[in-house]
NUGU-321929 format. One record per atom (N, C-alpha, C): residue in three letters; x, y, z. Coordinates in steps of 0.1 Angstrom, whole numbers, padded with zeros to 4 digits, always signed. Layout:
BEGIN
ALAXYZ...
END
This chain:
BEGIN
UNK+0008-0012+0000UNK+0000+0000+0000UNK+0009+0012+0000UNK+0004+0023-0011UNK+0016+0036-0012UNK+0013+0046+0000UNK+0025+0051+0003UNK+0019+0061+0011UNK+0019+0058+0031UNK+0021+0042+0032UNK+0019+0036+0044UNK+0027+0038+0055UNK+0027+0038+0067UNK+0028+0040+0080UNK+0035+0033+0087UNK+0045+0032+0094UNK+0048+0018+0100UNK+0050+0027+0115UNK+0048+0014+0124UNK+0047+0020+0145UNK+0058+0004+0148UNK+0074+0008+0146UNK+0085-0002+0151UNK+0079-0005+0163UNK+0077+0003+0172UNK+0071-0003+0186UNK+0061-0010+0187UNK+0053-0019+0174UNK+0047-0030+0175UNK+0054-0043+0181UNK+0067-0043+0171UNK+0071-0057+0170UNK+0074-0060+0184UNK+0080-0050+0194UNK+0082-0054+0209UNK+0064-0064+0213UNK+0056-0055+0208UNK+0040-0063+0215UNK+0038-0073+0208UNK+0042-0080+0199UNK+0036-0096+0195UNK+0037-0107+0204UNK+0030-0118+0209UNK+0026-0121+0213UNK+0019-0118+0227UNK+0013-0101+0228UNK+0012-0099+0237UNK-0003-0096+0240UNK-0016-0094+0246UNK-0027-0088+0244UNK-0031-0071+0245UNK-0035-0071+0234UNK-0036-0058+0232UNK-0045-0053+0226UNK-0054-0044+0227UNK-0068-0037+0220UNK-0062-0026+0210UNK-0071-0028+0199UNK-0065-0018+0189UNK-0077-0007+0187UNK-0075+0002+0186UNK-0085+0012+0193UNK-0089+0013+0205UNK-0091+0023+0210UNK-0094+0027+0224UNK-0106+0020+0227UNK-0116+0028+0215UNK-0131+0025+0213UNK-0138+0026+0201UNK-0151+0030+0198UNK-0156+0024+0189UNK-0159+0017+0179UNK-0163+0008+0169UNK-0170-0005+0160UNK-0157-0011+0155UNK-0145-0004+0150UNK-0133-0012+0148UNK-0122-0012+0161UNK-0129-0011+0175UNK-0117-0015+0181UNK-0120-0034+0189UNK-0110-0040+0191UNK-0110-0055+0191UNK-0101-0057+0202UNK-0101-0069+0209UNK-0088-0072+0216UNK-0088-0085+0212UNK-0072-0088+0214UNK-0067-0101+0209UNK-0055-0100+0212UNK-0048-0116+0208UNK-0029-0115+0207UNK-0026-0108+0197UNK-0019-0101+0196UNK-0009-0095+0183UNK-0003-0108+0178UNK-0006-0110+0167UNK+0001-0126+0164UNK+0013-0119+0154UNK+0010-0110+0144UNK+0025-0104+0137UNK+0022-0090+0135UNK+0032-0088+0130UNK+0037-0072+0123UNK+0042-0072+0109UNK+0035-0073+0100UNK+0040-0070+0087UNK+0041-0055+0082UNK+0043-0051+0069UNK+0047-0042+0064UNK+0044-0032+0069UNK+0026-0033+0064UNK+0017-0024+0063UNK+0005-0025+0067UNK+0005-0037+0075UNK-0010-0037+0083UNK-0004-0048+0098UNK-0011-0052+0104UNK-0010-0058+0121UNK-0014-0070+0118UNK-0016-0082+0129UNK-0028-0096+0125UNK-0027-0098+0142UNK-0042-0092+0142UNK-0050-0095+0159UNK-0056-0114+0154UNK-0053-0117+0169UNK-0062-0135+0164UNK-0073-0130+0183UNK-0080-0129+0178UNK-0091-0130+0190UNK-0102-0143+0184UNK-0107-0140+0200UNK-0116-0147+0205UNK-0129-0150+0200UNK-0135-0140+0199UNK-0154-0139+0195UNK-0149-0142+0176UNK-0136-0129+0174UNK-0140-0124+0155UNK-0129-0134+0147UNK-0122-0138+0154UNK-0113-0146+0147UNK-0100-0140+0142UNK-0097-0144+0133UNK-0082-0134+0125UNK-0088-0121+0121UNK-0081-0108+0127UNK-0081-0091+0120UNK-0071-0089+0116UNK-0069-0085+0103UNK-0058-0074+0100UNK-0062-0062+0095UNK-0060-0056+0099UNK-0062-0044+0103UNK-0049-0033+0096UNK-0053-0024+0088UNK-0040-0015+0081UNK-0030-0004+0092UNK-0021-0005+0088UNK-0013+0006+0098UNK-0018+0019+0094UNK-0023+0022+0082UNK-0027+0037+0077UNK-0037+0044+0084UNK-0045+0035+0090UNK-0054+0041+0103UNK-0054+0036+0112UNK-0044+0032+0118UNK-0045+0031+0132UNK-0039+0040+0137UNK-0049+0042+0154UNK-0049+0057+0161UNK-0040+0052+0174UNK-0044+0042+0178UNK-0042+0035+0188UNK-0043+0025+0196UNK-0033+0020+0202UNK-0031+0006+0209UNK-0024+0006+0223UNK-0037-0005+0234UNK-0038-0009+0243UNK-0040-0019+0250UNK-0027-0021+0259UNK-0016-0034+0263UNK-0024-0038+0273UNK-0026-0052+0276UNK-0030-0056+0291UNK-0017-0060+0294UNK-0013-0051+0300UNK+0000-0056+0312UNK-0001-0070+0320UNK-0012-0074+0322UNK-0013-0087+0336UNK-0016-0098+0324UNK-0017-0098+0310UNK-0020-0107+0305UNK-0007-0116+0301UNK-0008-0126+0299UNK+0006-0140+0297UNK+0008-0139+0281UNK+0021-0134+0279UNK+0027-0137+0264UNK+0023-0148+0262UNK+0020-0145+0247UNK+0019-0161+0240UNK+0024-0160+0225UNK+0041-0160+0227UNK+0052-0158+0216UNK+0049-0169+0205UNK+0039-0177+0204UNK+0037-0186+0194UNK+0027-0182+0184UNK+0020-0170+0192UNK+0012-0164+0180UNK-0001-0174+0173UNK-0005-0172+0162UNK-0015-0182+0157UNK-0011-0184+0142UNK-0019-0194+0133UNK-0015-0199+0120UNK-0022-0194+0113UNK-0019-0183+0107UNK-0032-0173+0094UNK-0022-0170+0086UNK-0030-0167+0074UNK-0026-0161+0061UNK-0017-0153+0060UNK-0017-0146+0076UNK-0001-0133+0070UNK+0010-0140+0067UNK+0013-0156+0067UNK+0021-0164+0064UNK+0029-0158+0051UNK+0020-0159+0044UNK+0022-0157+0025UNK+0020-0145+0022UNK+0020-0137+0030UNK+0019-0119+0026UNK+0023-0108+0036UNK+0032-0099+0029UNK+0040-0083+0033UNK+0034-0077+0034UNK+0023-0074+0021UNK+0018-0059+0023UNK+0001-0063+0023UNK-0009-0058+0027UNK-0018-0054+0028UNK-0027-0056+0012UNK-0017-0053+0002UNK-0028-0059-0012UNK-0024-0073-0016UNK-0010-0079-0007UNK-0014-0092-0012UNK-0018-0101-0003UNK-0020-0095+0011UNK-0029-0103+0021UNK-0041-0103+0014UNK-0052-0095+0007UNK-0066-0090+0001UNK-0063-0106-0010UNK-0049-0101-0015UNK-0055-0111-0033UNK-0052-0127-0025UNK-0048-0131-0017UNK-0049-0140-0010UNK-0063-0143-0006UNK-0074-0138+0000UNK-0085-0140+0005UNK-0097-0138-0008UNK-0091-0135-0018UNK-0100-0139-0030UNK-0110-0155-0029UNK-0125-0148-0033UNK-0128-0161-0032UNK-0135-0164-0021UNK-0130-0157-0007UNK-0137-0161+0007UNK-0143-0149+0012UNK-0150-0159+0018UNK-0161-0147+0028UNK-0156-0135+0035UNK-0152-0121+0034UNK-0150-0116+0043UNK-0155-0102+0046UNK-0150-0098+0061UNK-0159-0085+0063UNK-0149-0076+0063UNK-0154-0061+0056UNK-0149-0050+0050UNK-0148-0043+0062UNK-0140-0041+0073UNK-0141-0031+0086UNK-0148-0040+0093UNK-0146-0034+0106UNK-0154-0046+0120UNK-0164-0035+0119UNK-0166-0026+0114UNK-0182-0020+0123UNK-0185-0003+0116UNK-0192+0004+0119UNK-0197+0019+0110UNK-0202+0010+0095UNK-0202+0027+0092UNK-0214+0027+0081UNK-0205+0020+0068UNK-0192+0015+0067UNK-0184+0009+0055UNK-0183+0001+0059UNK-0188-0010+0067UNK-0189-0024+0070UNK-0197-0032+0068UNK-0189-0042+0060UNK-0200-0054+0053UNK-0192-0060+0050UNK-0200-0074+0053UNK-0194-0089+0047UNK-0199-0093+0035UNK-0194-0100+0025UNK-0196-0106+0014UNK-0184-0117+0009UNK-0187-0118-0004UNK-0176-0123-0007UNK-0166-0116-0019UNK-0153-0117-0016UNK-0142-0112-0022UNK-0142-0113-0039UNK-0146-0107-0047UNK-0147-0115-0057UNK-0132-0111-0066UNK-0123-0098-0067UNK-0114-0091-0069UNK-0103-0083-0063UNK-0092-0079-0064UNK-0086-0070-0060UNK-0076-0067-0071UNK-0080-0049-0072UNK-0076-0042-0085UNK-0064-0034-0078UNK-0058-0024-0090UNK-0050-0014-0084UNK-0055-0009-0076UNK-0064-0004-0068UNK-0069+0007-0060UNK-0084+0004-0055UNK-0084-0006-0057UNK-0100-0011-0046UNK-0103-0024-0047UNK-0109-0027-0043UNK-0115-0043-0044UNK-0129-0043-0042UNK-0137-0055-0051UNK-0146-0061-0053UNK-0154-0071-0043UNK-0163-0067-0038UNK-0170-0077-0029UNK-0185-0080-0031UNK-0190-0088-0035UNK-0204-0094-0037UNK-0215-0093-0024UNK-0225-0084-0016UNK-0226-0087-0007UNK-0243-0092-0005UNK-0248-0096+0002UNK-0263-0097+0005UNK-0272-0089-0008UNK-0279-0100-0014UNK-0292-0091-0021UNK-0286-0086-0033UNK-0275-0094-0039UNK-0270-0093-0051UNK-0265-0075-0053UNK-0259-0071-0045UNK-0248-0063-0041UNK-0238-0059-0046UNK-0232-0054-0054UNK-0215-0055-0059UNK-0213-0040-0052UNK-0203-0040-0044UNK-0193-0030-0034UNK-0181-0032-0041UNK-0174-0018-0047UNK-0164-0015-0047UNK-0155-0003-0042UNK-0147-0010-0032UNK-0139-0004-0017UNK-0126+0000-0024UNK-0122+0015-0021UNK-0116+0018-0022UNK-0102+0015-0012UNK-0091+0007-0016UNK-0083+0000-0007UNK-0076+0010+0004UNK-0076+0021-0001UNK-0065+0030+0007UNK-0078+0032+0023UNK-0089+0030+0017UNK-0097+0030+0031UNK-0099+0021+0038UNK-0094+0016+0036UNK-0104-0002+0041UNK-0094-0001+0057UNK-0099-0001+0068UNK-0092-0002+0084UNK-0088-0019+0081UNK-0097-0024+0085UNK-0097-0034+0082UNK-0104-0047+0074UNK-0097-0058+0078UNK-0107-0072+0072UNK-0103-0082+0078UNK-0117-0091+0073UNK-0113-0103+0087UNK-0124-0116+0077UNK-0115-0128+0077UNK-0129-0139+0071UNK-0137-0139+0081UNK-0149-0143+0079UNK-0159-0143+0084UNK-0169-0158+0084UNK-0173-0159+0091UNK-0178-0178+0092UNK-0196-0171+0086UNK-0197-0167+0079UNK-0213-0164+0077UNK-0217-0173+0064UNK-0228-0182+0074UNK-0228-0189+0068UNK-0238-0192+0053UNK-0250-0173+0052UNK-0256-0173+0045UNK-0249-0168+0031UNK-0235-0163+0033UNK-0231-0161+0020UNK-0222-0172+0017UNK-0215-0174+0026UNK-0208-0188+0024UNK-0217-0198+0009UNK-0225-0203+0011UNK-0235-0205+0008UNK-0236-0201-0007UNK-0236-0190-0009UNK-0232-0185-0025UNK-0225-0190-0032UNK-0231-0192-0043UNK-0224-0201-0056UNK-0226-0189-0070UNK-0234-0180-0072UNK-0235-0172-0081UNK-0235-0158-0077UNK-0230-0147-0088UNK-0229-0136-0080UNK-0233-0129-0095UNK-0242-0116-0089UNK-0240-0103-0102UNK-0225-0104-0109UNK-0228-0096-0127UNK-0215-0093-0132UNK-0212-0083-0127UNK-0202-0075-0123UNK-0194-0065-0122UNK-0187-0059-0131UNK-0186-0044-0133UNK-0176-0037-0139UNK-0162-0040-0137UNK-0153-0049-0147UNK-0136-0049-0147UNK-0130-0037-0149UNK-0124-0030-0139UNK-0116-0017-0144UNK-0103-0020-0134UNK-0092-0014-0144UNK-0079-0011-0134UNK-0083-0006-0125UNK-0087+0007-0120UNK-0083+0016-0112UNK-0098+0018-0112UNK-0102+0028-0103UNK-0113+0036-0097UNK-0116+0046-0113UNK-0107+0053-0114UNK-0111+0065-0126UNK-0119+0058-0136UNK-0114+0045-0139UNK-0119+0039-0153UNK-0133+0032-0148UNK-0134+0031-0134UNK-0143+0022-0129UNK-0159+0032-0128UNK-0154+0045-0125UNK-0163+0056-0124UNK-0166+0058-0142UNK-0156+0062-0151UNK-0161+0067-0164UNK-0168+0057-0169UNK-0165+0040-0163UNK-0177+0036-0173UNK-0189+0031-0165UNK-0189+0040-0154UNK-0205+0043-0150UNK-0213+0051-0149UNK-0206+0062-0162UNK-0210+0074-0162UNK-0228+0071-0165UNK-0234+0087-0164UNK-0253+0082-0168UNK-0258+0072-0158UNK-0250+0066-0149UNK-0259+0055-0136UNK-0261+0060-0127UNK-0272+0054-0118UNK-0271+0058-0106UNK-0264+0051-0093UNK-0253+0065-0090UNK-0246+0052-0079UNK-0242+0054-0059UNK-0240+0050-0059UNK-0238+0053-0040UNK-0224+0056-0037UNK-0223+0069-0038UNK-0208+0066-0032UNK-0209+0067-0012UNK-0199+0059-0008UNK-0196+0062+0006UNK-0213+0053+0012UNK-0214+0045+0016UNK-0223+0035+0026UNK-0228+0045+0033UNK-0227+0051+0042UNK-0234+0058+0051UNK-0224+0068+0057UNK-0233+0072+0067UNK-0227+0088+0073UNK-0231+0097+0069UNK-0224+0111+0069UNK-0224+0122+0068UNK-0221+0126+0049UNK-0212+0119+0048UNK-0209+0119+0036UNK-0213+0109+0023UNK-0227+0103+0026UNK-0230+0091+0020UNK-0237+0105+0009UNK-0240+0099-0008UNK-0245+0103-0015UNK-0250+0096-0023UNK-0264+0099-0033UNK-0270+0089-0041UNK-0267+0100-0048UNK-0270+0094-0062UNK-0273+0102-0075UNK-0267+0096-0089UNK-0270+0110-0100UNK-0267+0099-0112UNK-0255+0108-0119UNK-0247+0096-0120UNK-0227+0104-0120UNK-0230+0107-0136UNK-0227+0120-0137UNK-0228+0128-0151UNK-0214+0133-0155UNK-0202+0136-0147UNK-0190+0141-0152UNK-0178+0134-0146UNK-0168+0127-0144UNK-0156+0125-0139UNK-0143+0136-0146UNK-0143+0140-0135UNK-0131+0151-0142UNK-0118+0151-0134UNK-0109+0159-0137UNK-0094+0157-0131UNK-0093+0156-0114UNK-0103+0167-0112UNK-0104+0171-0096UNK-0110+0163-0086UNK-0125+0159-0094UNK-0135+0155-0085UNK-0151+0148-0098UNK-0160+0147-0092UNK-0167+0140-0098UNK-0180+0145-0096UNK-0190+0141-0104UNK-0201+0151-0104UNK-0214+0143-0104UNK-0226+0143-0092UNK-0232+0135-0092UNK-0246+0144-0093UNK-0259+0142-0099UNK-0269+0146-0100UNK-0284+0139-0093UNK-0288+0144-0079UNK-0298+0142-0071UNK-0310+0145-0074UNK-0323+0146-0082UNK-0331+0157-0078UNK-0329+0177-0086UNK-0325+0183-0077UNK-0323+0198-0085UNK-0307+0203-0076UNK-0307+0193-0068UNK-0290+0196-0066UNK-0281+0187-0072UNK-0271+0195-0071UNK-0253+0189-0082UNK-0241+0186-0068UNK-0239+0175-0069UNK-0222+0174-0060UNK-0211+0171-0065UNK-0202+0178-0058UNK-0192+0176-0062UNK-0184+0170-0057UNK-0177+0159-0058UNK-0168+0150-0051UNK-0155+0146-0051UNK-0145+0155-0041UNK-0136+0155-0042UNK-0128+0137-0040UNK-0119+0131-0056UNK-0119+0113-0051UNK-0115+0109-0039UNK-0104+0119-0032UNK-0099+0110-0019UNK-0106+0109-0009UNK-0117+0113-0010UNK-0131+0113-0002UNK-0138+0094-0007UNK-0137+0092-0017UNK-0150+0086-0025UNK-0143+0070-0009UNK-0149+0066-0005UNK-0144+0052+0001UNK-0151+0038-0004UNK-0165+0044-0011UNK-0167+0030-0014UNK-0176+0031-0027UNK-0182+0025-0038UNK-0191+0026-0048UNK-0196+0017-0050UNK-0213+0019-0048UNK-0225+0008-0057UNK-0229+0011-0070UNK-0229+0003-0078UNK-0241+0010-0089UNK-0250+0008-0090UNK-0263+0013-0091UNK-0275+0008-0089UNK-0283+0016-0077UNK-0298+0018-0077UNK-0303+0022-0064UNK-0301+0011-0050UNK-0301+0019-0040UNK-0300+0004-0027UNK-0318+0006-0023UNK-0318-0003-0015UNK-0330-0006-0012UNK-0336+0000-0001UNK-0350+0002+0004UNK-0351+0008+0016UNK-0345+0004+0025UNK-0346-0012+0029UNK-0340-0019+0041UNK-0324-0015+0043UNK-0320-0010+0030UNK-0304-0006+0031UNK-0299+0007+0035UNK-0312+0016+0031UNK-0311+0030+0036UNK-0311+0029+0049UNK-0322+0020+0056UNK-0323+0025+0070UNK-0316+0018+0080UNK-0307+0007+0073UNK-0297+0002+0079UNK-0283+0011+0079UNK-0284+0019+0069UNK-0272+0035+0071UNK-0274+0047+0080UNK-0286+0045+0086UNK-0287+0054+0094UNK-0285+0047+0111UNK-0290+0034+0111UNK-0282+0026+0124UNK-0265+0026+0121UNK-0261+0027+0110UNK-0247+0028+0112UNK-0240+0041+0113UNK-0249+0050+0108UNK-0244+0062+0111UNK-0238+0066+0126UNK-0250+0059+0133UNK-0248+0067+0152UNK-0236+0057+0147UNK-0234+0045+0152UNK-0221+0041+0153UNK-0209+0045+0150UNK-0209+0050+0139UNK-0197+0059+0131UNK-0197+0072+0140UNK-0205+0080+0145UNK-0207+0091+0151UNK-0200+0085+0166UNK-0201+0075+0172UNK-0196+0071+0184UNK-0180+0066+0181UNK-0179+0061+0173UNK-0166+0057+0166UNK-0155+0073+0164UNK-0159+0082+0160UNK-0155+0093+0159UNK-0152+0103+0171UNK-0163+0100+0179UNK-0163+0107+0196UNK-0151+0100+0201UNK-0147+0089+0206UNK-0140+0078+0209UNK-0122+0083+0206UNK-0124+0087+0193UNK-0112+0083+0189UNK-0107+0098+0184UNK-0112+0109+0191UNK-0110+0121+0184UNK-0096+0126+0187UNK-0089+0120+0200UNK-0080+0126+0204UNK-0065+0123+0200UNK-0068+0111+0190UNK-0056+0111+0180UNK-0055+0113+0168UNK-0068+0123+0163UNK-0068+0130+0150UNK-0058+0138+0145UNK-0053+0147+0155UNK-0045+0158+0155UNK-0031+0150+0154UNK-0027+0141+0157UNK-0016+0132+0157UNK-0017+0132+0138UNK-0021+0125+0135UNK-0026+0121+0122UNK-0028+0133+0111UNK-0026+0139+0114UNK-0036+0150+0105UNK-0025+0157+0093UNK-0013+0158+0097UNK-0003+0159+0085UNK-0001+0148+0079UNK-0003+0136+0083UNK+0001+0121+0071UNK-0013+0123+0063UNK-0026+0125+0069UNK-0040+0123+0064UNK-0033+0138+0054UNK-0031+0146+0055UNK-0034+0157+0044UNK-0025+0153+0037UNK-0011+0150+0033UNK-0001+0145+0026UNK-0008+0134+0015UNK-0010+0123+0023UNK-0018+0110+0017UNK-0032+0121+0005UNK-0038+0131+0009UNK-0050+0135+0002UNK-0044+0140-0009UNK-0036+0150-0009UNK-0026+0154-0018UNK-0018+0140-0027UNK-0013+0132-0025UNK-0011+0127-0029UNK-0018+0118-0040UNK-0031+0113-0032UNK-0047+0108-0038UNK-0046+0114-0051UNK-0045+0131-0049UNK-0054+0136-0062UNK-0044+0136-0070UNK-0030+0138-0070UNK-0019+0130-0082UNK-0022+0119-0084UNK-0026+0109-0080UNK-0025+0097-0086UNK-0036+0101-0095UNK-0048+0099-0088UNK-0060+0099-0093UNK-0062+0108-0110UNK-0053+0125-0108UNK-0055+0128-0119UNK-0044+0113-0132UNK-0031+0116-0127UNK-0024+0102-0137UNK-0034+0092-0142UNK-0038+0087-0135UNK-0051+0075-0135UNK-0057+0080-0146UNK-0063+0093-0145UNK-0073+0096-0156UNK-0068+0100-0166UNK-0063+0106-0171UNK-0053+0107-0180UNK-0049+0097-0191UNK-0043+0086-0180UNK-0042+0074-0186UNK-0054+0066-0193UNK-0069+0063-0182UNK-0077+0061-0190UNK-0082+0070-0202UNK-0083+0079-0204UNK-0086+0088-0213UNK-0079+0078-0224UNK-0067+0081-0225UNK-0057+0076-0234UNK-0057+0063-0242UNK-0061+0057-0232UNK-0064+0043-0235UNK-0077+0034-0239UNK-0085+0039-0230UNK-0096+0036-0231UNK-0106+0047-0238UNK-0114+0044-0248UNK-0124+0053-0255UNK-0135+0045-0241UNK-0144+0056-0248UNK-0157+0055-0242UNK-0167+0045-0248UNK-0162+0042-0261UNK-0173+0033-0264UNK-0168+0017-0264UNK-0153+0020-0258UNK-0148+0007-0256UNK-0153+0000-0243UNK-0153+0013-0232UNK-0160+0006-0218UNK-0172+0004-0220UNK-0182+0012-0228UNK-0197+0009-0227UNK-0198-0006-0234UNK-0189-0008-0243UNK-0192-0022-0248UNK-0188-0035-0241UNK-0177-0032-0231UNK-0176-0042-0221UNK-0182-0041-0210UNK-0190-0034-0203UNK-0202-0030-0195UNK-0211-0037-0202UNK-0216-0033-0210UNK-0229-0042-0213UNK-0225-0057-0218UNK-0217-0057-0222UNK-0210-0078-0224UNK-0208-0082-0211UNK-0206-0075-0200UNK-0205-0079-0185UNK-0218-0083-0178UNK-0230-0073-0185UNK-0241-0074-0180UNK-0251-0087-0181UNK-0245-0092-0197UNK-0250-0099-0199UNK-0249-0113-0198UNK-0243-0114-0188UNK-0233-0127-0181UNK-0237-0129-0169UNK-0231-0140-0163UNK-0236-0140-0147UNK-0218-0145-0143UNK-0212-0141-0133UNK-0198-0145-0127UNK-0202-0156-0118UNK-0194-0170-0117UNK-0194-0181-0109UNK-0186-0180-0101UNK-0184-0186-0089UNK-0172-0187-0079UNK-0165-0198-0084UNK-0151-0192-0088UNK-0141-0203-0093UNK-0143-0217-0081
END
């Protein structure tokens, strides 16, 4: 992952117990089982294996009285450094996108691109997560998607930019819930930001904001399941305010950064890809159903 974070004063806490977050929906306790690159691997109790990215983590809290256990556990960070090839490892399985707020959801893994990944979720779903946001992920034992053998086709794009231009004219969801959740129907992708159409108002959407994309309307039950996650996210934010200011020159660096890539990205698509080349693989996509290898 570009742009990532490393805290050397992890590797002293492995095999040690420790909560990662003070408080709110993504904080967990468990053994530190490793320290890789660019993300952690909690093994607890109730959730199972978390890894969790170093790019947002605020903070971590030691039980002093608890007993090392330098043996750690047997998970996937075996076979992966960084954080996009832990993801393309878990292709294929069940897992949940963040422990908790309004960008959390389980499904199944169906991709991982340059810059987001693909998850299939409940109610023929396709979520695409922008990776640089993703806190965490963790398999998940659920056994109603488990269960899935067919999934919606999905839009194939490198990157986000190409993923957006060839869903220009749709209506799509960016960001799950909160404060910053938006519906509408995306009319412009341009160098800066992106342009969605509600009704008689226009937004404008600066990308290092965008965290996640549906296409398609969501459903009532889905709306009002974004507003139970909103409080959550609002308590998740109270909790954890006091290591914002810590954070707040890597977060604005990282944004700045975002929107260079993002313009290159576009650019490149431009270049490369016509428009009538994505609409013709959009609709050859549509007309398909994807299986689980």
């Amino acid at each position: 992952m570009e742009n990532s974070i490393t805290y050397p004063f992890l590797q002293s806490l492995i095999g040690r117990t420790i909560r990662v977050y003070k408080g709110g929906p993504e904080s967990k306790t468990g053994l530190l089982a490793d320290v890789k690159e660019d993300f952690l691997v909690l093994s607890t109790k109730e959730n199972g294996v978390i890894y969790y990215a170093m790019n947002h983590l605020k903070s971590i809290v030691e039980d002093s009285h608890a007993p090392m256990n330098a043996a750690g556990a047997p998970v996937l960070h075996e076979v992966a450094n960084t954080f996009t090839e832990l993801l393309a490892s878990l292709i294929h399985k069940v897992v949940r996108v963040n422990q908790g707020g309004p960008e959390s959801k389980s499904g199944r893994l169906l991709a991982v691109k340059e810059d987001h990944i693909v998850v299939a979720a409940e109610g023929n779903e396709i979520i695409y997560y922008a990776t640089e946001h993703i806190r965490s992920v963790s398999e998940t034992a659920d056994k109603k998607a488990a269960e899935w053998t067919e999934f919606p086709a999905y839009l194939e794009a490198l990157n986000l930019p190409v993923l957006l231009y060839g869903s220009k004219h749709q209506w799509l969801t960016i960001n799950r819930g909160g404060p910053e959740s938006l519906d509408g129907i995306l009319v412009e992708v341009l160098e800066d930001h992106i342009v969605l159409v509600h009704n008689e108002k226009i937004f404008r959407v600066a990308p290092y904001h965008i965290k996640s994309i549906s296409i398609g309307a969501r459903g009532k039950k889905q709306n009002s399941d974004s507003g139970n996650e909103n409080n959550e996210s609002k308590s998740q934010e109270k909790n954890e305010s006091s290591g914002q200011d810590k954070s707040q020159s890597s977060k604005q660096e990282n944004k700045n950064n975002g929107s260079k890539d993002w313009s290159q990205a576009l650019l490149q698509a431009l270049a490369k890809e016509s428009m009538q080349g994505i609409a013709a693989r959009l609709n050859e996509q549509k007309g398909g159903r994807t299986r689980k290898n």
